[in-house]
MIRO-867385 format. One record per atom (N, C-alpha, C): x, y, z; atom name. Coordinates in nm, 4 decimals, padded with zeros to 6 digits. Example, Ala and Ser with C-alpha at 12.3 -4.5 7.8 and 13.67 -1.06 7.14 Angstrom:
% MIRO-867385
<node xx="01.3190" yy="-00.5690" zz="00.7800" at="N"/>
<node xx="01.2300" yy="-00.4500" zz="00.7800" at="CA"/>
<node xx="01.3200" yy="-00.3300" zz="00.7800" at="C"/>
<node xx="01.2850" yy="-00.2250" zz="00.7080" at="N"/>
<node xx="01.3670" yy="-00.1060" zz="00.7140" at="CA"/>
<node xx="01.2900" yy="00.0030" zz="00.7870" at="C"/>
This chain:
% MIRO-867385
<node xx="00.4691" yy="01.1024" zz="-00.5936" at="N"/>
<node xx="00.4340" yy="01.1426" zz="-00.4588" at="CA"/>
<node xx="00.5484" yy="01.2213" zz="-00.3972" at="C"/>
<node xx="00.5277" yy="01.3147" zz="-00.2733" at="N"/>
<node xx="00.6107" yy="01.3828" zz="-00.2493" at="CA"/>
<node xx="00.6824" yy="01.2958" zz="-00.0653" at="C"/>
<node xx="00.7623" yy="01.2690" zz="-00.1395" at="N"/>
<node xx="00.8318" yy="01.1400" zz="00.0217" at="CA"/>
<node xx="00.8232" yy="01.2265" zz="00.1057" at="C"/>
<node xx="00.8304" yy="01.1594" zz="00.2102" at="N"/>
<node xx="00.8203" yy="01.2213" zz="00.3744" at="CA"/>
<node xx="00.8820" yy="01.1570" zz="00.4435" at="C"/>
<node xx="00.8535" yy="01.0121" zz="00.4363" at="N"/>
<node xx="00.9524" yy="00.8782" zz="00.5091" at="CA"/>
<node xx="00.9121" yy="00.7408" zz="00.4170" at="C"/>
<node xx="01.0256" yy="00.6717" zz="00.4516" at="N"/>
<node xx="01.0176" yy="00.5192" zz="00.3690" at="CA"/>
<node xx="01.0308" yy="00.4367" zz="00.4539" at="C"/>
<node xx="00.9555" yy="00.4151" zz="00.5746" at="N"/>
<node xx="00.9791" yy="00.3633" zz="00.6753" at="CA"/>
<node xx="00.8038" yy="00.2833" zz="00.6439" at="C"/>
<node xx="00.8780" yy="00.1799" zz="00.6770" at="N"/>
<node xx="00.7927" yy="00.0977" zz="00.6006" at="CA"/>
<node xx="00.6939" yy="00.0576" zz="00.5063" at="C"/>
<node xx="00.7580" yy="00.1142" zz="00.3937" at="N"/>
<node xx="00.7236" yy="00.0725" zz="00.2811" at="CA"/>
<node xx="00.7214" yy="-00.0425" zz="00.2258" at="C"/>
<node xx="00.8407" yy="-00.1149" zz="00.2496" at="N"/>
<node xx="00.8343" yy="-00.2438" zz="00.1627" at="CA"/>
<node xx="00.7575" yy="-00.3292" zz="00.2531" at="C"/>
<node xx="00.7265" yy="-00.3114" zz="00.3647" at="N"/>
<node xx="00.6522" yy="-00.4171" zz="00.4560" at="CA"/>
<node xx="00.5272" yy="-00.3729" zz="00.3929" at="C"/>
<node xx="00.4813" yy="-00.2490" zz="00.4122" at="N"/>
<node xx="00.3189" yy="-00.2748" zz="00.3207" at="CA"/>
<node xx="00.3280" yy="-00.3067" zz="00.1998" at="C"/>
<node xx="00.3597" yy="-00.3186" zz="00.0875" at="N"/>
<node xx="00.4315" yy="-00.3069" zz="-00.0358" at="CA"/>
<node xx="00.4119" yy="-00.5147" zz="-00.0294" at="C"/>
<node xx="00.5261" yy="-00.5666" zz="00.0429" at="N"/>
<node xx="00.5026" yy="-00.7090" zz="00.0730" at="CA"/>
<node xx="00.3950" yy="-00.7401" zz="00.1220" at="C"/>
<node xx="00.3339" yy="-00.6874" zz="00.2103" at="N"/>
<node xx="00.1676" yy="-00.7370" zz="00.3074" at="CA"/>
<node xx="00.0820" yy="-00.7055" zz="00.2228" at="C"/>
<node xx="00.0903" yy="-00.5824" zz="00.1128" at="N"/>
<node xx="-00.0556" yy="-00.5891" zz="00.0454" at="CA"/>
<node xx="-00.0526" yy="-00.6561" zz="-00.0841" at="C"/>
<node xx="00.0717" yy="-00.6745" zz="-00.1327" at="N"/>
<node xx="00.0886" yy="-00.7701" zz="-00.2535" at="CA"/>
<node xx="00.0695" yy="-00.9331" zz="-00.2331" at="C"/>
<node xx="00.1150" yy="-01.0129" zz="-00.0719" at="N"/>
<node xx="00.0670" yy="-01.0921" zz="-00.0487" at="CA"/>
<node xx="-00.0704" yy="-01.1125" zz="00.0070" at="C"/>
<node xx="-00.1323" yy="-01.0464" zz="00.0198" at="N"/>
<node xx="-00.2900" yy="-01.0545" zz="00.0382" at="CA"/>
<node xx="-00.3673" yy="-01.0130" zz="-00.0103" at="C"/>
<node xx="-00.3517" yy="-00.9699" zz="-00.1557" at="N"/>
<node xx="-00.4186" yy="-00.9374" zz="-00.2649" at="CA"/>
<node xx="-00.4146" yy="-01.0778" zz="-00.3519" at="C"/>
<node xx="-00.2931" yy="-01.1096" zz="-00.3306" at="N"/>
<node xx="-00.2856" yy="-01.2568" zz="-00.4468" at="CA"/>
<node xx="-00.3524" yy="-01.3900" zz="-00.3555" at="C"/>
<node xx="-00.3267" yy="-01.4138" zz="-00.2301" at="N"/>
<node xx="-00.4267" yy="-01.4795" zz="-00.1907" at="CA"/>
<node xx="-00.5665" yy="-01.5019" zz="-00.1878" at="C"/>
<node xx="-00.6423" yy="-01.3423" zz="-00.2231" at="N"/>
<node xx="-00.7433" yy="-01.2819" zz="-00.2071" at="CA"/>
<node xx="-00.8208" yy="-01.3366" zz="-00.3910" at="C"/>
<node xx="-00.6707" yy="-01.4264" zz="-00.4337" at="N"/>
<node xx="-00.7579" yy="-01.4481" zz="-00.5730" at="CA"/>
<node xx="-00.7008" yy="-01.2526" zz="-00.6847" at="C"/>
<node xx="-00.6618" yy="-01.1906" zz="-00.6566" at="N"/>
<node xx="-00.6436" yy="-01.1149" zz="-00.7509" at="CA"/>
<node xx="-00.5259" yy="-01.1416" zz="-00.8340" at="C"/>
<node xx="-00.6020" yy="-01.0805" zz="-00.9547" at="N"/>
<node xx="-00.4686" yy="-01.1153" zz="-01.0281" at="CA"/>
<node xx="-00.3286" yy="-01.0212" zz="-01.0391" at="C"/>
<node xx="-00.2089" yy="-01.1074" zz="-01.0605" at="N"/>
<node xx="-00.0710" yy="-01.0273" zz="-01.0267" at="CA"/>
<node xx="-00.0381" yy="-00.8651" zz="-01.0393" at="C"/>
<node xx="-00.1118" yy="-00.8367" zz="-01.1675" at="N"/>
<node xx="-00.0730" yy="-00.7131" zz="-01.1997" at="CA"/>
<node xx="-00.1803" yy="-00.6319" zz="-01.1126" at="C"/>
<node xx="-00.3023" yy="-00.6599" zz="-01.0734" at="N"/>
<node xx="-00.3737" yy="-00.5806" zz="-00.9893" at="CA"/>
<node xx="-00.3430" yy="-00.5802" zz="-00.8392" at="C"/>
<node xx="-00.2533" yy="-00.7213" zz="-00.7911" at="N"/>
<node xx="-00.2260" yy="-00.7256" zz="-00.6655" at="CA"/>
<node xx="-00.0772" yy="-00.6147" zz="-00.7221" at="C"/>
<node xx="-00.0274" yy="-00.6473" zz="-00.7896" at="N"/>
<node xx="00.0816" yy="-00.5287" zz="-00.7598" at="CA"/>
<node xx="00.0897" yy="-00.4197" zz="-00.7883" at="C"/>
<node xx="-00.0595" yy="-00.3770" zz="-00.8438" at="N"/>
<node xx="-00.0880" yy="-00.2069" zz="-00.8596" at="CA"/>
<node xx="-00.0812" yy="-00.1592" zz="-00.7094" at="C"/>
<node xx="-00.1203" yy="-00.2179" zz="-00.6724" at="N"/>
<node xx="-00.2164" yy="-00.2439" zz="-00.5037" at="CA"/>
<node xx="-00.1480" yy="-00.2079" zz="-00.4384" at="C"/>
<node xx="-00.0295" yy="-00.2986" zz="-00.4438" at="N"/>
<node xx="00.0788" yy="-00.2908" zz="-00.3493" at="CA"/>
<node xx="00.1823" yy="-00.1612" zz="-00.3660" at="C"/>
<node xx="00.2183" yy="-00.1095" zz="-00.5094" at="N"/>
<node xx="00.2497" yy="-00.0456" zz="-00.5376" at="CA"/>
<node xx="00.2070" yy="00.1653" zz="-00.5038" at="C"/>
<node xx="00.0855" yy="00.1185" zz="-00.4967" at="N"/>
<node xx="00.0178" yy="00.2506" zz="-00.4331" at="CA"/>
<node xx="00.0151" yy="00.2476" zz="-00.3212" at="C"/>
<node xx="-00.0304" yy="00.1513" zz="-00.2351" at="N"/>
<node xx="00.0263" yy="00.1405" zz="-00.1017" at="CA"/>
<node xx="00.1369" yy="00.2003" zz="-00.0656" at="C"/>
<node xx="00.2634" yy="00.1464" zz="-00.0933" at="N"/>
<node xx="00.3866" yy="00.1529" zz="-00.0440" at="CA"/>
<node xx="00.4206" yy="00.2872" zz="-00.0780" at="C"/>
<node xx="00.3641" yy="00.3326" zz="-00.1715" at="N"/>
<node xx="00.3457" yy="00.5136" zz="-00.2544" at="CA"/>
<node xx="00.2813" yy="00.5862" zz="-00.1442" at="C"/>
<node xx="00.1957" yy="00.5710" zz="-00.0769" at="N"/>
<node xx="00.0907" yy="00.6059" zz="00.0325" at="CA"/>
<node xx="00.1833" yy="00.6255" zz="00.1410" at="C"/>
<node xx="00.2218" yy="00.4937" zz="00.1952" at="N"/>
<node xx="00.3083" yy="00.4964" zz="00.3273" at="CA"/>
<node xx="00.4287" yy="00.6089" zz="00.3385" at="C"/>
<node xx="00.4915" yy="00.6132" zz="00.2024" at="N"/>
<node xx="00.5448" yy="00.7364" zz="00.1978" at="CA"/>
<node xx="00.5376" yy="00.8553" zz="00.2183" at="C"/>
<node xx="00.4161" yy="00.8610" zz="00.2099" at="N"/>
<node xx="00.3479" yy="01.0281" zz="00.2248" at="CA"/>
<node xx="00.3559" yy="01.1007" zz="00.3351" at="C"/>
<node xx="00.3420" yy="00.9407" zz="00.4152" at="N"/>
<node xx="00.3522" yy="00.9582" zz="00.5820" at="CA"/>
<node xx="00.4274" yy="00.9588" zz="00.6616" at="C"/>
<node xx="00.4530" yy="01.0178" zz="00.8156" at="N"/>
<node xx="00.5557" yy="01.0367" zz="00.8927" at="CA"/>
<node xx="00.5647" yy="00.9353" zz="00.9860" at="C"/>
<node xx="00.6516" yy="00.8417" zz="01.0114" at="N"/>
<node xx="00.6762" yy="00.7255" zz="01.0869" at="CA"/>
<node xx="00.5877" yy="00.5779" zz="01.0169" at="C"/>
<node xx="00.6162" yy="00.5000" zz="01.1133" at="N"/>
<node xx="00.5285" yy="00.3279" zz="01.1314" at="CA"/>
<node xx="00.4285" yy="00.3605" zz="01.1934" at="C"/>
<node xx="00.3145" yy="00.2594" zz="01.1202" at="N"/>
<node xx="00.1878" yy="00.2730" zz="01.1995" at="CA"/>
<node xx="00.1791" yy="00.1462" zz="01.2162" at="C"/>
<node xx="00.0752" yy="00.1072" zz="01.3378" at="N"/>
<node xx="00.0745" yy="-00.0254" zz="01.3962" at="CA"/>
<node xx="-00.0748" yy="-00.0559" zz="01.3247" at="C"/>
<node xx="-00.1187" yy="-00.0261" zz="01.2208" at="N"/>
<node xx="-00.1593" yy="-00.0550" zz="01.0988" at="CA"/>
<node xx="-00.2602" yy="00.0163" zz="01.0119" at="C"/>
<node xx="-00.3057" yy="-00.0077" zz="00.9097" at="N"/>
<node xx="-00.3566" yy="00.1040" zz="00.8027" at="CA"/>
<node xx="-00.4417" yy="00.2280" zz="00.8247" at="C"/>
<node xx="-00.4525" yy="00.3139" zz="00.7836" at="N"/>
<node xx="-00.5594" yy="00.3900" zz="00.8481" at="CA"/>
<node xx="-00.7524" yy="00.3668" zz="00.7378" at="C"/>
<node xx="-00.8226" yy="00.3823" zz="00.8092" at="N"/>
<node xx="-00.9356" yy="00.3763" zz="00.7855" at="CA"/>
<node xx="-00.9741" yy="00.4107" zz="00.6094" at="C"/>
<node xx="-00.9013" yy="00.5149" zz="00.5643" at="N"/>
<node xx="-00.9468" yy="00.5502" zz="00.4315" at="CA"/>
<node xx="-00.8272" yy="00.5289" zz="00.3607" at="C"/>
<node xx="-00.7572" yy="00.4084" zz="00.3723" at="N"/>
<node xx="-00.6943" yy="00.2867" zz="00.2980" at="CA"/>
<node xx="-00.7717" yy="00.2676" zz="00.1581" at="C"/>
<node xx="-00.8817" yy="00.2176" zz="00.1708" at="N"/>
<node xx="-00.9109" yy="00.1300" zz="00.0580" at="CA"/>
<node xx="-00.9555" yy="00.2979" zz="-00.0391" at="C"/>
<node xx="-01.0242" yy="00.3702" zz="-00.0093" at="N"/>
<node xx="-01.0674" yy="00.5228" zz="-00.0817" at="CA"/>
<node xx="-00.9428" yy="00.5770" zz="-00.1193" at="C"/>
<node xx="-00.8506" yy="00.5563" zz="-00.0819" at="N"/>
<node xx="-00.7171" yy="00.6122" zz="-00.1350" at="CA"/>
<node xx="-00.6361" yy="00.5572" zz="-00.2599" at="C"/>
<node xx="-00.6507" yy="00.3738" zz="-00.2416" at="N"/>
<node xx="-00.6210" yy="00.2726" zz="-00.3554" at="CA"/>
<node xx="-00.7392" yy="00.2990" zz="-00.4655" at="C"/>
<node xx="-00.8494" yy="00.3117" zz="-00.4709" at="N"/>
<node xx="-00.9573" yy="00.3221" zz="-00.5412" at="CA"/>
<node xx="-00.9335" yy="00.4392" zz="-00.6009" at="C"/>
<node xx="-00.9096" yy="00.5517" zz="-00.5572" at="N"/>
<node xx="-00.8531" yy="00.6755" zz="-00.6003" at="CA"/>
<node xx="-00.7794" yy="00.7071" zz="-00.7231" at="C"/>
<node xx="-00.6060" yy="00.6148" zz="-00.6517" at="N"/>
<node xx="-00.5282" yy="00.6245" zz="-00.6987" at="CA"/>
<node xx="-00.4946" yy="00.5231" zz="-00.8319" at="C"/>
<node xx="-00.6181" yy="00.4092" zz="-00.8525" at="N"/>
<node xx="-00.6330" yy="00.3408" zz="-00.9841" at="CA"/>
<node xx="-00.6925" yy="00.4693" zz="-01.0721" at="C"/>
């Protein structure tokens, strides 16, 4: 991906890896998860006060 900011990355990165494994997924898929996420947040300019709408079309994508 081409960075833009790393401003909060590891907080989504931590929030979607812990609520993927609660969610019952298993490790390596909660941490694909999380991993594209935190790849995502990068893309973007600043903190958002939380995900945007085509979140999940973007993870689905990016498997």
């Amino acid at each position: 991906v081409e960075v833009v900011d790393t401003v909060g990355a590891g907080d989504s990165f931590s929030g979607t890896f812990t609520a993927r494994t609660l969610l019952g997924d298993p490790l390596a898929e909660a941490h694909r998860a999380a991993v594209n996420t935190a790849a995502y947040v990068c893309t973007q300019n600043g903190a958002w006060p939380e995900y945007p709408e085509h979140m999940p079309d973007y993870l689905a994508q990016a498997e």
